[in-house]
C-alpha positions in Angstrom: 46.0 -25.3 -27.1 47.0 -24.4 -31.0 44.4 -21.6 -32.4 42.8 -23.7 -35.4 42.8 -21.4 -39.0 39.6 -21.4 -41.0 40.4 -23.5 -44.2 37.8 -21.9 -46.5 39.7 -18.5 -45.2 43.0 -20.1 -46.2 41.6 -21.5 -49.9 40.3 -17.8 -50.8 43.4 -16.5 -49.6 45.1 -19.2 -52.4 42.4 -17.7 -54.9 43.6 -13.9 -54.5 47.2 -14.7 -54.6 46.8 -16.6 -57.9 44.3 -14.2 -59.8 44.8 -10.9 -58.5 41.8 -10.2 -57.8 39.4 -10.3 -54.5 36.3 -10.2 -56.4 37.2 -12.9 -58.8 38.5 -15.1 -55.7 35.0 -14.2 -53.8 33.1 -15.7 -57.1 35.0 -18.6 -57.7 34.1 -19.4 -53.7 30.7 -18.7 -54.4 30.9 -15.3 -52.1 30.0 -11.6 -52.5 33.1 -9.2 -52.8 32.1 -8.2 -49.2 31.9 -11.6 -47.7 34.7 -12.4 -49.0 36.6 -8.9 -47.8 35.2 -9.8 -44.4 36.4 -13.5 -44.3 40.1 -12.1 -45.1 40.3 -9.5 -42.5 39.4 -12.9 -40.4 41.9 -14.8 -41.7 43.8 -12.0 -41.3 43.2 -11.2 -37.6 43.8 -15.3 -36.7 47.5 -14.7 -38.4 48.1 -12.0 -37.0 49.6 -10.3 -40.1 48.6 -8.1 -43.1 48.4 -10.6 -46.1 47.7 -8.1 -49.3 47.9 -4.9 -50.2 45.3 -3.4 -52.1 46.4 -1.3 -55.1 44.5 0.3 -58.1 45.8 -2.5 -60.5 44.5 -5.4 -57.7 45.8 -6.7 -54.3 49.6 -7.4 -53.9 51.1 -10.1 -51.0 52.5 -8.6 -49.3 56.4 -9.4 -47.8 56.2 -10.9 -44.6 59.0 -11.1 -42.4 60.3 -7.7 -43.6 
């Protein structure tokens, strides 16, 4: 049976990758910077891969497949 993927996971996930920025993705989704931290590590787990890297200047994507 195929492992469904939280949508609202995937849309913040769309949200970090276009601004930059976790908190200003968690706003925009009407989420704390927290909740929002939690629901990627999620997101995250369900993929099974490491989607950002978080960096002084913001969070990065990171490469998959390298």
């Amino acid at each position: 049976m195929a492992q469904r993927i939280d949508t609202a996971g995937l849309e913040l996930l769309v949200h970090i990758g276009s601004t930059g920025s976790l908190s200003a993705a968690a706003k925009s989704h009407g989420l704390n910077q927290p909740n929002a931290s939690r629901r990627l590590a999620l997101l995250e787990r369900e993929l099974g891969v490491r989607l950002f890297e978080r960096g002084a200047r913001g969070w990065s994507q990171l490469q998959l497949g390298e």
